[in-house]
C-alpha positions in Angstrom: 0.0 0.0 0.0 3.1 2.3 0.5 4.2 1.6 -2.8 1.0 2.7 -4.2 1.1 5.7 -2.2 4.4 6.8 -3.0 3.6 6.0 -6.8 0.4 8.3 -6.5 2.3 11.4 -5.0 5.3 10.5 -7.2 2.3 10.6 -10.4 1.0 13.9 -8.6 4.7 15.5 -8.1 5.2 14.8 -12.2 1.7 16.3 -13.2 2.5 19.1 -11.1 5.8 19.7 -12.6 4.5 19.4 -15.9 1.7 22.0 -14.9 4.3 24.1 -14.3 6.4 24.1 -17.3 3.7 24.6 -19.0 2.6 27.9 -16.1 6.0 29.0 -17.0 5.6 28.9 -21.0 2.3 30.8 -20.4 3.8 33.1 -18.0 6.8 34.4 -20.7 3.9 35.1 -22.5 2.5 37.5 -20.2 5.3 39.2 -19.2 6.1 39.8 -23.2 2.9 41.9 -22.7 3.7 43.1 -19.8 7.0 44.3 -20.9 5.1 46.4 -23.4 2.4 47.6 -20.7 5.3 49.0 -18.3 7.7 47.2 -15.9 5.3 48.1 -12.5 2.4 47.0 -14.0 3.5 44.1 -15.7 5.6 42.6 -12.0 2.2 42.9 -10.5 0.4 41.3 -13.2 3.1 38.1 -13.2 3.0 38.1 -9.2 -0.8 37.8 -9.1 -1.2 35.2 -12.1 1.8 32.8 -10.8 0.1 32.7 -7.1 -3.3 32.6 -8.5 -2.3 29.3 -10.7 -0.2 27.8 -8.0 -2.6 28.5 -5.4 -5.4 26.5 -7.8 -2.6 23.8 -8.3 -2.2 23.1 -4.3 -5.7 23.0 -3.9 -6.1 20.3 -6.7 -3.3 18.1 -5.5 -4.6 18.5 -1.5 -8.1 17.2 -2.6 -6.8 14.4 -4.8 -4.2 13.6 -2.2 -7.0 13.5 0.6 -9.8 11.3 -1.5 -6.8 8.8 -2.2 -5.6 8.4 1.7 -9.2 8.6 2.8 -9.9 5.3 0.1 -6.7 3.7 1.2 -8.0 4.2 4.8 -11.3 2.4 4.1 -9.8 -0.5 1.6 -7.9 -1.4 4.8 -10.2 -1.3 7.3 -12.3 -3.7 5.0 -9.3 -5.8 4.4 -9.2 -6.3 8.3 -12.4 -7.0 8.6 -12.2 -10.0 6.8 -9.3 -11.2 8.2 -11.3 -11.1 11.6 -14.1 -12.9 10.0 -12.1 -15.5 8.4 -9.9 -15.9 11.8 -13.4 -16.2 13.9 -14.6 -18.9 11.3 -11.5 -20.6 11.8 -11.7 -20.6 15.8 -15.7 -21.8 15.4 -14.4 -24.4 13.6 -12.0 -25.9 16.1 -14.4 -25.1 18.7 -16.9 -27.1 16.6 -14.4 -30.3 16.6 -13.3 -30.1 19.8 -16.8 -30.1 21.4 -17.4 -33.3 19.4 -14.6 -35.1 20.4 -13.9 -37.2 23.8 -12.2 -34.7 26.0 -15.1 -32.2 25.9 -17.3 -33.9 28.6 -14.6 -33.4 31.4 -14.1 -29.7 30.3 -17.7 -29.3 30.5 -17.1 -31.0 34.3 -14.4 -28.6 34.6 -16.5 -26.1 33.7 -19.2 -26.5 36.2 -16.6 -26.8 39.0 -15.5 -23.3 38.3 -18.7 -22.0 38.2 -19.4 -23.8 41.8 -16.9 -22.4 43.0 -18.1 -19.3 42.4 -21.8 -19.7 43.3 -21.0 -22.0 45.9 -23.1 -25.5 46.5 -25.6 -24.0 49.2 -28.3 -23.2 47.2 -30.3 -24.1 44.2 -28.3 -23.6 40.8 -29.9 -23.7 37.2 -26.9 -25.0 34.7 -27.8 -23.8 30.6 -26.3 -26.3 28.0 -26.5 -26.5 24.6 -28.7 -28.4 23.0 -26.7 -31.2 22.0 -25.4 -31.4 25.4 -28.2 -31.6 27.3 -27.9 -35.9 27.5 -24.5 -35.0 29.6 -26.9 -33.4 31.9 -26.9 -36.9 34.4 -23.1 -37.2 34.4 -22.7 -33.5 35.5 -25.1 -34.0 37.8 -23.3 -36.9 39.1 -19.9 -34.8 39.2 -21.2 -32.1 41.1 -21.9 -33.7 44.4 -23.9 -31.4 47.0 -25.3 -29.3 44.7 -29.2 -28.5 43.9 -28.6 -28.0 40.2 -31.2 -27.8 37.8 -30.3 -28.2 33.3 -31.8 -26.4 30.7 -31.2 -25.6 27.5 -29.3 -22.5 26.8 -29.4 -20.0 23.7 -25.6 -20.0 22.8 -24.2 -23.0 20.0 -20.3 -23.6 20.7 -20.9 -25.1 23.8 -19.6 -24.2 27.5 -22.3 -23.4 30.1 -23.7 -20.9 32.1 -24.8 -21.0 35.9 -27.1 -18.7 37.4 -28.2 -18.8 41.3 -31.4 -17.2 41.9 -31.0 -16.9 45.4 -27.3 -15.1 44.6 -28.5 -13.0 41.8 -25.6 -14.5 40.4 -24.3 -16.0 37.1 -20.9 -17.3 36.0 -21.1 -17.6 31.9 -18.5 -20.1 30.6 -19.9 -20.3 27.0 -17.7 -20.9 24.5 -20.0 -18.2 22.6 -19.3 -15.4 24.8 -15.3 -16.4 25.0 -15.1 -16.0 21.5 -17.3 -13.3 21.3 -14.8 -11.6 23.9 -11.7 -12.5 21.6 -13.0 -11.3 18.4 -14.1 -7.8 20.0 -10.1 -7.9 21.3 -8.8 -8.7 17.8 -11.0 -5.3 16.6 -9.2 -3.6 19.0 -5.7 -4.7 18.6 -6.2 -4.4 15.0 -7.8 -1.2 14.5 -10.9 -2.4 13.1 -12.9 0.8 14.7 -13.4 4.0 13.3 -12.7 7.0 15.7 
């Protein structure tokens, strides 16, 4: 993107010198005429016409110069934000795998430990799975000795869990969903994927 850059105000540097080649055949021209008009007359005339014609010239290259960085600008934000799409289809994926495979029952055991640990075993604690994890409900259950825990289904798809105590006002959410929802927001930040 550099080299594009620099080949732009390189293009624009050119034109411009060309521009003025061509403000300095026109301006012999005029001070031919002034010559013949009288030498006070005439320096004014030259002074006014050469700032006049640079003056439009700066203006022309500011705009074009602007438009081009403001387009580079919103090329790369775009550019990023696929990258952060394609990396979070990428992790989903994984997630997806590993969630089918045999070690994901004792995360999920794991899981609900942590949260326990949190909301403590004293009271009654409703447990949201995932759909297809609701048949691991029993050997949770069985794993999470002296604890009232109720299962329902949950409305996140990775997998993970969330506990929630009602008498706590509590909830501890180990979703995978909102982990990698957390993630992705970090990517935007360290990549610059906001607009100020």
């Amino acid at each position: 993107m550099e080299k594009k850059l620099k080949y732009f105000l390189e293009n624009i540097h050119a034109r411009s010198q060309r521009e003025l080649e061509q403000l300095d055949l026109s301006l012999a021209a005029v001070q031919e005429e002034a010559r013949k008009e009288g030498a006070a007359a005439a320096a004014e005339k030259v002074a006014r016409y050469k700032e006049q014609a640079l003056s439009e010239l700066r203006n022309v290259n500011q705009v074009e110069l602007d438009a081009r960085q403001t387009e580079n600008r919103r090329r790369l934000l775009e550019q990023r934000q696929v990258w952060a799409d394609e990396t979070a289809a990428k992790v989903t994926a994984r997630v997806r795998d590993y969630t089918a495979g045999p070690e994901y029952p004792g995360r999920l055991a794991a899981l609900l430990a942590s949260a326990l640990d949190v909301l403590g075993r004293g009271g009654p604690v409703t447990v949201y799975l995932r759909r297809e994890d609701m048949a691991l409900a029993g050997e949770l259950q069985m794993t999470a000795k002296g604890a009232a825990l109720s299962f329902m289904e949950g409305e996140f798809g990775l997998g993970g869990l969330i506990a929630a105590s009602p008498k706590l006002g509590r909830r501890v959410d180990l979703s995978f969903d909102t982990a990698l929802e957390a993630a992705r927001d970090r990517f935007g930040e360290l990549a610059g994927l906001e607009l100020d």
